[in-house]
RODO-2510 file (C-alpha; in nm, 4 decimals, decimal comma):
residues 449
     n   res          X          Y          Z
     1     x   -13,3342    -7,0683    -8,9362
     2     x   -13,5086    -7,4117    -8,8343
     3     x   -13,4418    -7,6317    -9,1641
     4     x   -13,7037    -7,9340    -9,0284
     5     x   -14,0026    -7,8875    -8,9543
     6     x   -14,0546    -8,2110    -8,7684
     7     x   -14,4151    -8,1971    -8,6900
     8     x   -14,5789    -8,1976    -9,0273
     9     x   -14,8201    -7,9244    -8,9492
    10     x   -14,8301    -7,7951    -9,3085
    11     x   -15,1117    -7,8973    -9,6165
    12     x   -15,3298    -7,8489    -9,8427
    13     x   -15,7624    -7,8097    -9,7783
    14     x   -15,9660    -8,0914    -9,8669
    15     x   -15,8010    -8,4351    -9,9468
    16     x   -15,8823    -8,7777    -9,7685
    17     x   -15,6871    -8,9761    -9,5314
    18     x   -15,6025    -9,4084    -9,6849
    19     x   -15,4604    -9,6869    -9,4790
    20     x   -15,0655    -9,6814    -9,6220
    21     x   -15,0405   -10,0542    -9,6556
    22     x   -14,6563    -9,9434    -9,6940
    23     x   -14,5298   -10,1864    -9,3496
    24     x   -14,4277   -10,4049    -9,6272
    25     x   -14,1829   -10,2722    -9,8098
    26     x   -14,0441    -9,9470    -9,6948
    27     x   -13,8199   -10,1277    -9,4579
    28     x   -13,6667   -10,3720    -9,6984
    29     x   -13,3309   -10,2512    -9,8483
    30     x   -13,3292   -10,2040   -10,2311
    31     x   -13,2454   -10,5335   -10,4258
    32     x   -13,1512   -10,5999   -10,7808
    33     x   -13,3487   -10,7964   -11,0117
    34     x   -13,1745   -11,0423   -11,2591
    35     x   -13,1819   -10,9871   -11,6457
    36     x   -13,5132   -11,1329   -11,8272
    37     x   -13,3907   -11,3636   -12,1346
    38     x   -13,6099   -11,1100   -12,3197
    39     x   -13,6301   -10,7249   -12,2648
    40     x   -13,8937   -10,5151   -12,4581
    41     x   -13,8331   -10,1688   -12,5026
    42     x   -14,1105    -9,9212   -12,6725
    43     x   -13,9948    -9,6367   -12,8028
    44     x   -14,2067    -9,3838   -12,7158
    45     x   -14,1513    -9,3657   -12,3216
    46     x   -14,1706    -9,0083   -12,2411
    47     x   -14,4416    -8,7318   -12,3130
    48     x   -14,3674    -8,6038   -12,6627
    49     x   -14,1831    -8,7634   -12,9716
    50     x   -14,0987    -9,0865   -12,9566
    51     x   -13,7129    -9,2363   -12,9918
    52     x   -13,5719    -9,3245   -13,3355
    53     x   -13,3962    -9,6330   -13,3450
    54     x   -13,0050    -9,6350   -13,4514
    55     x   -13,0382   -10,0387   -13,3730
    56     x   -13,0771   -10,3119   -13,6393
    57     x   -13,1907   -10,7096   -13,6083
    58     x   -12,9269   -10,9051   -13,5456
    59     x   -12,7004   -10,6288   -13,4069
    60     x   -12,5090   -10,6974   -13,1016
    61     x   -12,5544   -10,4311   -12,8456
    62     x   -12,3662   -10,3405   -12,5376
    63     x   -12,5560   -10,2459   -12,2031
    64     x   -12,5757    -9,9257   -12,1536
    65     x   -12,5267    -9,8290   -12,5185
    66     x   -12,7400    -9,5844   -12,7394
    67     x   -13,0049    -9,8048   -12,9358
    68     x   -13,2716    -9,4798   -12,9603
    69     x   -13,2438    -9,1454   -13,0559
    70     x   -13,4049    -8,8103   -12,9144
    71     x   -13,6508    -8,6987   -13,2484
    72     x   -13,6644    -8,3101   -13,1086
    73     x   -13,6621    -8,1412   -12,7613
    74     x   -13,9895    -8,2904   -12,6620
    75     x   -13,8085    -8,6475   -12,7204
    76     x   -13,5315    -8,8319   -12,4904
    77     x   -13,2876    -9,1250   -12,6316
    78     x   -13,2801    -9,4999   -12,5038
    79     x   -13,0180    -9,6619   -12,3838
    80     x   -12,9653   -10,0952   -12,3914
    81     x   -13,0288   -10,2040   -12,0219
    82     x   -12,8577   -10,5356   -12,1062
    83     x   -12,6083   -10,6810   -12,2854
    84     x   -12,7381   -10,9200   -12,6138
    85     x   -12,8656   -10,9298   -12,9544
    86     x   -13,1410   -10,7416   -13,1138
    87     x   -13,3895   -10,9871   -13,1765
    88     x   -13,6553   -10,7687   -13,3971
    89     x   -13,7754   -10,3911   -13,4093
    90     x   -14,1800   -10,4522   -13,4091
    91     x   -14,5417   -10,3251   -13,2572
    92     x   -14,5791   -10,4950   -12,9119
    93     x   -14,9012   -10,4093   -12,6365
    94     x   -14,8362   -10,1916   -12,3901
    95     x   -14,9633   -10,1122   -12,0267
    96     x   -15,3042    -9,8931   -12,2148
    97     x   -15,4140   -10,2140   -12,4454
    98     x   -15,2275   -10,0317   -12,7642
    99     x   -14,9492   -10,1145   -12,9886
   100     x   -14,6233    -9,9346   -13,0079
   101     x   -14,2815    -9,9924   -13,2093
   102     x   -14,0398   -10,1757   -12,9394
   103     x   -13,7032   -10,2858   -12,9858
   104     x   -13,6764   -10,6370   -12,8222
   105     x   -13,3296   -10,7395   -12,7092
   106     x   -13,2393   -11,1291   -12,6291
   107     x   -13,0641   -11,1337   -12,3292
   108     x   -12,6584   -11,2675   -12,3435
   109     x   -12,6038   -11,5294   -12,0710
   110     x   -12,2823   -11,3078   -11,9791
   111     x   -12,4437   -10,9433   -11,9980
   112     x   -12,3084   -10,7758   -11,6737
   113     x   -12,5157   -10,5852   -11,4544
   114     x   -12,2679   -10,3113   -11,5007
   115     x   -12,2389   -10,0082   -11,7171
   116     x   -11,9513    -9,8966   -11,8859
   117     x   -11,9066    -9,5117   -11,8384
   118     x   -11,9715    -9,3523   -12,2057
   119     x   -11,7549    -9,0460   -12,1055
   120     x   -11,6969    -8,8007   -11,8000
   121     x   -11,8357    -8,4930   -11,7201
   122     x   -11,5652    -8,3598   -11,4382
   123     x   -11,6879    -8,0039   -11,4875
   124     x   -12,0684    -8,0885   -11,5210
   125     x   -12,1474    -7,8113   -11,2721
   126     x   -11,9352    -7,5197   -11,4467
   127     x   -12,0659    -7,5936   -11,7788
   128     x   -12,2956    -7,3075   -11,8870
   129     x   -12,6686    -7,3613   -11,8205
   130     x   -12,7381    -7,5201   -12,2132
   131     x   -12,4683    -7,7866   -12,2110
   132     x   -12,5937    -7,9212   -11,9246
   133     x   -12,9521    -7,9364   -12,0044
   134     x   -12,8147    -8,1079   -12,3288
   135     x   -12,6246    -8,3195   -12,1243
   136     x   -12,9336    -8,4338   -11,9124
   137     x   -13,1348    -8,5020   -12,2337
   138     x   -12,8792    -8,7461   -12,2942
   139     x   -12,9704    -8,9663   -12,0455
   140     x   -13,2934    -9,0131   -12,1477
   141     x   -13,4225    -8,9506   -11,7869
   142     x   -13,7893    -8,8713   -11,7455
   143     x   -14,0329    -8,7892   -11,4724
   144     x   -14,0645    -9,0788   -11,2236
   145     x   -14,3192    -8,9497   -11,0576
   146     x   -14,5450    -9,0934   -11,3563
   147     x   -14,5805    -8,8238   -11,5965
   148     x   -14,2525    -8,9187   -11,7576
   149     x   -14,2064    -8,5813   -11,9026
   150     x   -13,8916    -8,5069   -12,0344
   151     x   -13,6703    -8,4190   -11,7571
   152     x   -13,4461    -8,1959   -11,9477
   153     x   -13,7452    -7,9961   -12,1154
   154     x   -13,8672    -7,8840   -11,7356
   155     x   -13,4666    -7,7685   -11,6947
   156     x   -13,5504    -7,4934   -11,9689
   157     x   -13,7205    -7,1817   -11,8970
   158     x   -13,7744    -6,8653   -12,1057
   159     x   -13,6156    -6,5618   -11,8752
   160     x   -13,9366    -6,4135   -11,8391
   161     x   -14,0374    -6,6732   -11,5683
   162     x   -13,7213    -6,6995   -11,3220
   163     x   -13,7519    -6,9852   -11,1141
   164     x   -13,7305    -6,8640   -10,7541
   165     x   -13,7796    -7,2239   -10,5537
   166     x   -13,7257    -7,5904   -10,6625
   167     x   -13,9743    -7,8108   -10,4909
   168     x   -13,8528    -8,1945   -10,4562
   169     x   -14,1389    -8,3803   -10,4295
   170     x   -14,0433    -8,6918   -10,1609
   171     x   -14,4252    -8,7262   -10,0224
   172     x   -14,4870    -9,0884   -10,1995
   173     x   -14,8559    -8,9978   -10,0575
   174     x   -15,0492    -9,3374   -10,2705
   175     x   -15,0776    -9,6213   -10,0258
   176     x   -14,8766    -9,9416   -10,1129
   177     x   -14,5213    -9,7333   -10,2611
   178     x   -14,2149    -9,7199   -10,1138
   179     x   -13,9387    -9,6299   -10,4404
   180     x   -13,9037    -9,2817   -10,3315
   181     x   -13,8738    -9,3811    -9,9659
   182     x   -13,5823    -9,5929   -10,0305
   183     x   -13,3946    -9,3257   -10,2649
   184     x   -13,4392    -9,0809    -9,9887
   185     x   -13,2404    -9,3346    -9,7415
   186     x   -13,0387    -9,5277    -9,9864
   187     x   -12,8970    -9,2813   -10,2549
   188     x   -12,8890    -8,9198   -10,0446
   189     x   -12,5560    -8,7927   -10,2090
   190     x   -12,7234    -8,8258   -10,5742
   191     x   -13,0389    -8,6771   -10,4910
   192     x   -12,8269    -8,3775   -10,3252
   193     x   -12,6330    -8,3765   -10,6510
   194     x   -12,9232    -8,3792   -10,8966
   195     x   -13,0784    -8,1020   -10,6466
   196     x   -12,7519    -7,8926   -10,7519
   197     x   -12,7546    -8,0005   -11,1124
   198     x   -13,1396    -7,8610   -11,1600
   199     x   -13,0493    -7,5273   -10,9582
   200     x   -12,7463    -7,4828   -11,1952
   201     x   -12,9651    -7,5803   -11,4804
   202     x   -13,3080    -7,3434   -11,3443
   203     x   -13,0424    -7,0864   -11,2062
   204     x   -13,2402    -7,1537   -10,8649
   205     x   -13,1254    -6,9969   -10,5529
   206     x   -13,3313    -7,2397   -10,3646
   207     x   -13,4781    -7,6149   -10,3413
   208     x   -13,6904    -7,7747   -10,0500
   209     x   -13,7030    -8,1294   -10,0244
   210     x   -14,0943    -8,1797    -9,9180
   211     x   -14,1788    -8,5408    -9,7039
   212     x   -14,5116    -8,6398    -9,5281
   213     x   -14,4520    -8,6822    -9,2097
   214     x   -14,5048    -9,0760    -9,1922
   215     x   -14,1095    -9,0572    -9,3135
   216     x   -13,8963    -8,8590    -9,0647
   217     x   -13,6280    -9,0834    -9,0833
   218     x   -13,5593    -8,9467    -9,3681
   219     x   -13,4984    -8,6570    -9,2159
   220     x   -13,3126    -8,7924    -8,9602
   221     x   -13,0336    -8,9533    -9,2621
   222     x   -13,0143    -8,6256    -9,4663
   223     x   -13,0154    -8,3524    -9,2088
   224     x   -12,5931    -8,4318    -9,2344
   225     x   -12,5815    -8,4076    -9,6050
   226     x   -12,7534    -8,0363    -9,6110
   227     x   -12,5271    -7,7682    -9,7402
   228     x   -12,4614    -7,5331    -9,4723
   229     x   -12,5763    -7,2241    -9,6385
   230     x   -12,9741    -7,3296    -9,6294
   231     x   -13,0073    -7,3417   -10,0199
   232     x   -13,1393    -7,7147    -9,9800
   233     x   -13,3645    -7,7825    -9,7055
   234     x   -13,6118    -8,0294    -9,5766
   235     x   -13,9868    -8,0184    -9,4417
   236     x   -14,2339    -8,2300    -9,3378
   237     x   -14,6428    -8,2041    -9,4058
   238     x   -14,8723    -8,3503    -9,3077
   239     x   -14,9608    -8,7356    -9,4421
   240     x   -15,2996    -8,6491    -9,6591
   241     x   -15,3212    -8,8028   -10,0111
   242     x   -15,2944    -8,6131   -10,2908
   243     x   -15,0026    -8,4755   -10,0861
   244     x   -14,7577    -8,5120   -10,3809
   245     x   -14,9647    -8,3690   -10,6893
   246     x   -14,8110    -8,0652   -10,7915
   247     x   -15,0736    -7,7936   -10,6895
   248     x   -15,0900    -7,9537   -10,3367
   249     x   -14,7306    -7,9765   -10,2752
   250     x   -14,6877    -7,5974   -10,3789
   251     x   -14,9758    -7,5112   -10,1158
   252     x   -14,8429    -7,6604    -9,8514
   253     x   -14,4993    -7,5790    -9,8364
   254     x   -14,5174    -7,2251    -9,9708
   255     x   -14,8520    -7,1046    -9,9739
   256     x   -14,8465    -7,0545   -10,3410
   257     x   -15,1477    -7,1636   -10,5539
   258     x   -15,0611    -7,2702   -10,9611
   259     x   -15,3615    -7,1254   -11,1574
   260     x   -15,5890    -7,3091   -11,3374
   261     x   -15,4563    -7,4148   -11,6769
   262     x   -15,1133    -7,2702   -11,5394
   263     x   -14,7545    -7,4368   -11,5339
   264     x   -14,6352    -7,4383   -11,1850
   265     x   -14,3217    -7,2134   -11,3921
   266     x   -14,5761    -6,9434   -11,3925
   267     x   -14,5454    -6,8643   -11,0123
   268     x   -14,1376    -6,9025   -11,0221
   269     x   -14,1488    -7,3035   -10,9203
   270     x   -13,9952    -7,6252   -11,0629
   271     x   -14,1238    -7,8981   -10,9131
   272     x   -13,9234    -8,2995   -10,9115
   273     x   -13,9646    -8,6311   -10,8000
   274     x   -13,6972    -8,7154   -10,5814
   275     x   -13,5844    -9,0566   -10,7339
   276     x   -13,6082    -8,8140   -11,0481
   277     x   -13,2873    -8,5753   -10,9223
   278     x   -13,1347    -8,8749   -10,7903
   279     x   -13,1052    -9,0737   -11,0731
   280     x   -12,9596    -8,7104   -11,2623
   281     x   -12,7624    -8,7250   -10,9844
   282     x   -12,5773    -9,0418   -11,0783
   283     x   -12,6038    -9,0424   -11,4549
   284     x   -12,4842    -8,7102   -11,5099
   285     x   -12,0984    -8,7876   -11,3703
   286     x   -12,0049    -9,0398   -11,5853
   287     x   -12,2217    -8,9816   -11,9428
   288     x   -12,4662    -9,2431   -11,8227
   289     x   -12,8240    -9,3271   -11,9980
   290     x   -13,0694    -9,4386   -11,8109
   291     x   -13,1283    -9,8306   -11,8210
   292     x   -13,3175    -9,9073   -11,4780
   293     x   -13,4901    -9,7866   -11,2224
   294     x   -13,6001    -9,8765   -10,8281
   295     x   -13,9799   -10,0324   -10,8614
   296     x   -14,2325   -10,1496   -10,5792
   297     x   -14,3573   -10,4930   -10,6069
   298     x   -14,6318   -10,5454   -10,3556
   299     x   -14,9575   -10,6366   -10,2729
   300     x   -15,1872   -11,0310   -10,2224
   301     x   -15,0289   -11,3289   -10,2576
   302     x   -14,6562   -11,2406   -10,3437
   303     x   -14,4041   -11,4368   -10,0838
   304     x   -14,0889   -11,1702   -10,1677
   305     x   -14,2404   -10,8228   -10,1933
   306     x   -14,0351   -10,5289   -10,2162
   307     x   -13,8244   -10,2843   -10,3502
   308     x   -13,6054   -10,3640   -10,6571
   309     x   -13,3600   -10,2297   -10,9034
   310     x   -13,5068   -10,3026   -11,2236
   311     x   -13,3944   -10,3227   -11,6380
   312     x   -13,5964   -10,1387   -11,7916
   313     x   -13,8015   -10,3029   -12,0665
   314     x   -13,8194   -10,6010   -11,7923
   315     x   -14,1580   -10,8212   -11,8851
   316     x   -14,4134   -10,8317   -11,5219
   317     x   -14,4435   -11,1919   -11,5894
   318     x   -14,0468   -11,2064   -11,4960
   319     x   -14,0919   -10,9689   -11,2111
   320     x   -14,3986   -11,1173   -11,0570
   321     x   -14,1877   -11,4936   -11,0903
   322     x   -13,8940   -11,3558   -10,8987
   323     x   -14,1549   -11,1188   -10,6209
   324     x   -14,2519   -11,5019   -10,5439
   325     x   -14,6540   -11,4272   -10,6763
   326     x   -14,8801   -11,7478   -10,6003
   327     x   -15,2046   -11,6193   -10,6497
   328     x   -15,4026   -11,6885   -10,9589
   329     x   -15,5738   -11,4976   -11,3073
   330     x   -15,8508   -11,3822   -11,0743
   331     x   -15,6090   -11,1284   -10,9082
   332     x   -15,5653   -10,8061   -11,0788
   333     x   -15,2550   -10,6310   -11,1903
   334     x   -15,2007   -10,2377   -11,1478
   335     x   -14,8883   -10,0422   -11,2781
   336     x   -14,8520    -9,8260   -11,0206
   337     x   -15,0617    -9,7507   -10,6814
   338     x   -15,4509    -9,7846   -10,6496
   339     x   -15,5229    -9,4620   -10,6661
   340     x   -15,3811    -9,3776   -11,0092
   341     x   -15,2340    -9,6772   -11,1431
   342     x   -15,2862    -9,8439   -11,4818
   343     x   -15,4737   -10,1833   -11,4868
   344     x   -15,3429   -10,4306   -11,6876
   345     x   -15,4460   -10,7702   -11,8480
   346     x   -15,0777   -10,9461   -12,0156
   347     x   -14,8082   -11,0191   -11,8203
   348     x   -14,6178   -10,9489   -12,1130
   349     x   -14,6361   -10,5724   -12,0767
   350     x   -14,3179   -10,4783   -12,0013
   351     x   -14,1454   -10,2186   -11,7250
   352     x   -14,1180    -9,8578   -11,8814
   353     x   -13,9467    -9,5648   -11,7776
   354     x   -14,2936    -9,4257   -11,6162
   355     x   -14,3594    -9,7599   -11,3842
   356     x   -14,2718    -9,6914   -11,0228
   357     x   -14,4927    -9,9914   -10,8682
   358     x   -14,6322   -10,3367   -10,9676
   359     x   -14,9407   -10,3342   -10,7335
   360     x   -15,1002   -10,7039   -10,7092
   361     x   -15,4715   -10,7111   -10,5639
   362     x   -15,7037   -11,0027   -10,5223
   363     x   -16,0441   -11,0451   -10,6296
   364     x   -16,1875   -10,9364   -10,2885
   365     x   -15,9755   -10,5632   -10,2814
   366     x   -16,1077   -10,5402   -10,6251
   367     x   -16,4304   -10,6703   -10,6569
   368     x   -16,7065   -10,3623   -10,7938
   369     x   -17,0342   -10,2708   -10,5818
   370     x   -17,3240   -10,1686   -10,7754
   371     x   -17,3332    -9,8111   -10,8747
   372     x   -17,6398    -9,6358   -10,7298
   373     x   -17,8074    -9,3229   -10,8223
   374     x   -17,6025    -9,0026   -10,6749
   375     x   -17,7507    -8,9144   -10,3345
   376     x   -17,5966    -8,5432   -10,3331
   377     x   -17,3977    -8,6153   -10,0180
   378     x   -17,1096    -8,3462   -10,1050
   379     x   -16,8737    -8,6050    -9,9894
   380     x   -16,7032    -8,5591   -10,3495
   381     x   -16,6771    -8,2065   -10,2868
   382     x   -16,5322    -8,1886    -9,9792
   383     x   -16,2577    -8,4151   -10,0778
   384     x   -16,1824    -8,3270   -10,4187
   385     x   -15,8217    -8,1228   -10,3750
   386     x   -15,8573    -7,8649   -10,6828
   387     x   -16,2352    -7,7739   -10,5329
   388     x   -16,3874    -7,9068   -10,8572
   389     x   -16,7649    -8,0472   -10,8332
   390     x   -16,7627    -8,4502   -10,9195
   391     x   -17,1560    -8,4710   -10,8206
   392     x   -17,2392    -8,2167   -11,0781
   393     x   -16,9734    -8,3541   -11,3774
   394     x   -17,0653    -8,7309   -11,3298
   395     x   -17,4241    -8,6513   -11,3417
   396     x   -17,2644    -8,3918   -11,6773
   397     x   -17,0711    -8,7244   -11,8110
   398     x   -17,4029    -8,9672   -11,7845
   399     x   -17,5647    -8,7259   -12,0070
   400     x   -17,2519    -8,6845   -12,2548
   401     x   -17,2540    -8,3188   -12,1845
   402     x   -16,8553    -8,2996   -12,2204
   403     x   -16,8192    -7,9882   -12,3666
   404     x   -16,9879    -7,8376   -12,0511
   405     x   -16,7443    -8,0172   -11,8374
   406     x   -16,5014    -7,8572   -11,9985
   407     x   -16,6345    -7,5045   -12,0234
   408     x   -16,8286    -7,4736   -11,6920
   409     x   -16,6705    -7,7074   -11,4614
   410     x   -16,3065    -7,6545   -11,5473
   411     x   -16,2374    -8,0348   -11,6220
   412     x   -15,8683    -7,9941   -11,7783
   413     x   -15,7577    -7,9191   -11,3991
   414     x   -15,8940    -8,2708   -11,2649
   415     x   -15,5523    -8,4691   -11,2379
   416     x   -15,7353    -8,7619   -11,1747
   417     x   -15,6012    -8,8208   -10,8450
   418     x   -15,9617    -9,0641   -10,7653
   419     x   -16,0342    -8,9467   -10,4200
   420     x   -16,3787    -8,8324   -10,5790
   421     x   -16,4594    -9,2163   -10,6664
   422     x   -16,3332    -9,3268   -10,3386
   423     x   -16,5579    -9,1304   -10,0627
   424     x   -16,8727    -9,1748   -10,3110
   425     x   -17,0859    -9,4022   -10,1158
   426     x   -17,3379    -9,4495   -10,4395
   427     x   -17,0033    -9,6878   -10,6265
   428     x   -17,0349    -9,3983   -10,8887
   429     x   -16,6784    -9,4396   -11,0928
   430     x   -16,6218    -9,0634   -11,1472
   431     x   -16,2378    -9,0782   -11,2043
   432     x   -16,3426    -9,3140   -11,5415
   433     x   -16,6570    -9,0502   -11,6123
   434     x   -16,3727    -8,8329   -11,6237
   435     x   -16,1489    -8,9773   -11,8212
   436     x   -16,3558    -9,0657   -12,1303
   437     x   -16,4559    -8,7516   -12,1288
   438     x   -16,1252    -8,5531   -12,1711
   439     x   -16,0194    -8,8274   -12,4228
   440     x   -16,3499    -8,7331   -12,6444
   441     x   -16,3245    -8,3373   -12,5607
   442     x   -15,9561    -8,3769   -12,7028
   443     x   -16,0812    -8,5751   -13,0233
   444     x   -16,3385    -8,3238   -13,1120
   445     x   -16,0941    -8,0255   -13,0517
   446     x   -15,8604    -8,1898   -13,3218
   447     x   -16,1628    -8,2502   -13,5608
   448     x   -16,2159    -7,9128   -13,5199
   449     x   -15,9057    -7,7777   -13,6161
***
């Protein structure tokens, strides 16, 4: 059996083609970034509950130690990603505008950048199937793809949907990201071993590690690292953007199509982020929690761009002073890539376990054309990946018809991926049409109930 498929002939329908802008980066070896004198932690980091502090003012806390406990399932802990002193436990602004309860930690001049072990799991993969999905709770790992959903939470699945294929999603398909490029090349023995942890964990016979086919020298470095009895393999598909999202990734490799309003469980797939299994993949040996993660810093005016190993809780303003950024307030700050990223307005917002990118574009990528009046062009439709109609919901949204988005149009499935508001040559922001509308259909559902 071929294991590569080194010509990226496989995708999904529709989509649209972006310049990468990823020349950059995806060549420059992973750095670490010093501590911040200040690290900001909120506690709710992860879809679900949010983490219950164990920490007090004044305490002195060890990196790598518990501060935050897991409230349920649907909740992870948080772990110190420096050594200091608990300055305060108090509401601080996040990436979205709001306020959330953060501890904040002042930095000690002598914190280490490393982690003392908490314990040792030397039989992590013959532990039954529930210790070690405990086990990976404990690290507090999330998605980091951008979801953040509890890692651990995906590991669990009632017997009456077996999990016949894990899908480990490498594409990186936004332009300007290169994290998961440089796990793929720089940390292949933990993403193997987090591959074999969430097979143990899903009871999996199988996982394919899915790239686009702008990266085949990542095929090239873990084509040795394969085990020999094709349970892991590798494939290539074809660079096309939403190439990662969950629906499209399950197309194109497999065939398979997740049904509307279904969990990609329901058709016998699990589906990761690469730097996701890799970080497992290291925490899980040694007890770890996770404290930092690999982030792309890139974009206008920055003299140092790249990849770097960051603390979590990490303020931009610190990141952007150390990516070498010269450019001024006009310039505007995205968490993430341009496609689906989070715009921000402090530099005081810190890193969180869901940031993956700090995406710096100047007032000329980001200036805004007038919106026109819709010209019914279809250009939406041919590009929109789930085969939704933008035309027809924008035009739904101007009139505040939301409920009919939702009823008629099948909103819930739009993942926002934006290549509707990209093609439309009429400047018509659909994406944001889209998202105020979900965020109202959701408040009227809970006034209804």
């Amino acid at each position: 059996m071929n294991l590569f498929n080194l010509f990226g002939n496989k995708t999904f329908s529709h989509g649209i083609h972006l310049e990468e802008y990823k020349e950059e980066t995806n060549s420059k070896s992973t750095r670490r970034l010093p501590f911040a004198p200040e690290i900001i932690l909120p506690l709710a980091q992860n879809i679900g509950k949010p983490a219950k502090p164990i920490v007090y003012k004044g305490q002195h806390i060890t990196r790598g130690e518990l501060i935050a406990e897991s409230t349920g399932f649907m909740s992870v802990p948080l772990h110190a990603p420096v050594s200091g002193i608990v300055k305060s436990i108090e509401l601080v602004k996040v990436a979205d505008g709001e306020k959330q309860l953060a501890i904040v930690i002042t930095t000690s001049l002598n914190s280490g950048q490393h982690v003392i072990a908490a314990d040792t799991y030397n039989n992590y993969l013959t532990m039954s199937r529930e210790a070690l999905v405990k086990a990976v709770q404990n690290t507090g790992i999330v998605g980091l793809g951008g979801a953040a959903f509890p890692s651990h939470v995906k590991m669990t699945t009632p017997e009456s949907t077996p999990i016949h294929t894990i899908l480990v999603n490498g594409c990186e398909c936004e332009p300007f990201l290169t994290t998961d490029h440089r796990v793929m090349l720089e940390r292949i023995e933990q993403l193997i071993l987090g591959i074999h942890i969430a097979m143990k964990c899903l009871d999996a016979p199988k996982a394919i590690i899915g790239i686009e086919d702008n990266k085949l020298d990542v095929l090239q470095e873990i084509k040795p690292h394969l085990p020999n009895d094709g349970s892991i393999t590798i494939e290539a598909i074809k660079t096309k953007y939403p190439q990662g999202a969950q629906k499209m990734l399950a197309s194109a490799l497999l065939g398979i199509e997740i049904p509307s309003g279904g969990r990609s469980s329901a058709v016998g797939l699990a589906i990761f982020n690469v730097a996701t299994l890799a970080k497992i993949g290291l925490l899980l040996p040694t007890a770890g929690g996770y404290t930092e993660r690999i982030i792309t810093i890139t974009g206008d005016n920055l003299s140092n761009p790249g990849n770097y190993l960051t603390p979590l809780g990490t303020p931009l303003r610190f990141l952007l002073e150390h990516a070498g950024f010269t450019g001024t307030g006009d310039a505007s700050l995205i968490l993430g890539g341009p496609m689906m990223g989070v715009p921000v307005s402090s530099l005081d917002v810190p890193i969180t376990k869901a940031t993956g990118a700090v995406l710096i574009l100047d007032e000329r990528a980001t200036g805004h054309d007038e919106i026109m009046p819709c010209i019914k062009c279809s250009r939406c439709l041919q590009a929109c990946p789930i085969h939704l109609n933008p035309s027809e919901m924008g035009q739904l949204a101007t009139k505040r018809q939301y409920q009919t988005m939702e009823e008629t149009y099948h909103l819930q499935d739009c993942f926002e991926c934006g290549a509707c508001s990209y093609v439309c040559p009429s400047n018509i922001p659909l994406v944001q049409y889209f998202r105020v509308a979900k965020k109202l259909n959701y408040e009227r559902h809970l006034s209804e109930e």
